[in-house]
C-alpha positions, 0 to 999 in steps of 0.5 A: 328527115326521118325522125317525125316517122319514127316518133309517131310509130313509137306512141304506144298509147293510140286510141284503142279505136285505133289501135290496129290502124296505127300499129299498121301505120306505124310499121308502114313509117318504120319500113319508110324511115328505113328505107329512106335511111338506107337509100342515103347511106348508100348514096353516100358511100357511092359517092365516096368511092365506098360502094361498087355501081353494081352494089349500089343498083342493087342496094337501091332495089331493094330499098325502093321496094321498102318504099313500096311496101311501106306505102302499101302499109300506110295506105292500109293504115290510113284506110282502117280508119275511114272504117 
């Protein structure tokens, strides 16, 4: 699910009028693909007896703020090329 976001950080070639918007963009799919990444492996792990209720909360805070900061990231990214 998370390959499509990796993928397009990893272009190293934008169009130079673009270059900055998708670096920014780019971080923004890493931090969400990370996010996204970590959230499922700690469901799992909770599922699998793996991974304490208290530690898993935790862990789950931690990444949906990833999410937020990766949507922040997107959003600036986004609006860099309507410029």
């Amino acid at each position: 699910m998370t390959a499509s976001f990796r993928e397009f950080a990893a272009i190293s070639n934008p169009p130079e009028a673009w270059k900055d918007a998708h670096n920014k963009i780019g971080e923004g799919c890493n931090q969400f693909a990370d996010s996204l990444d970590g959230l499922c492996n700690s469901a799992e792990k909770m599922l699998d007896g793996e991974m304490a209720s208290e530690e898993y909360n935790n862990t789950i805070t931690e990444y949906t703020s990833g999410l937020t900061q990766a949507s922040t990231l997107l959003t600036e990214g986004f609006e860099m090329l309507e410029e």
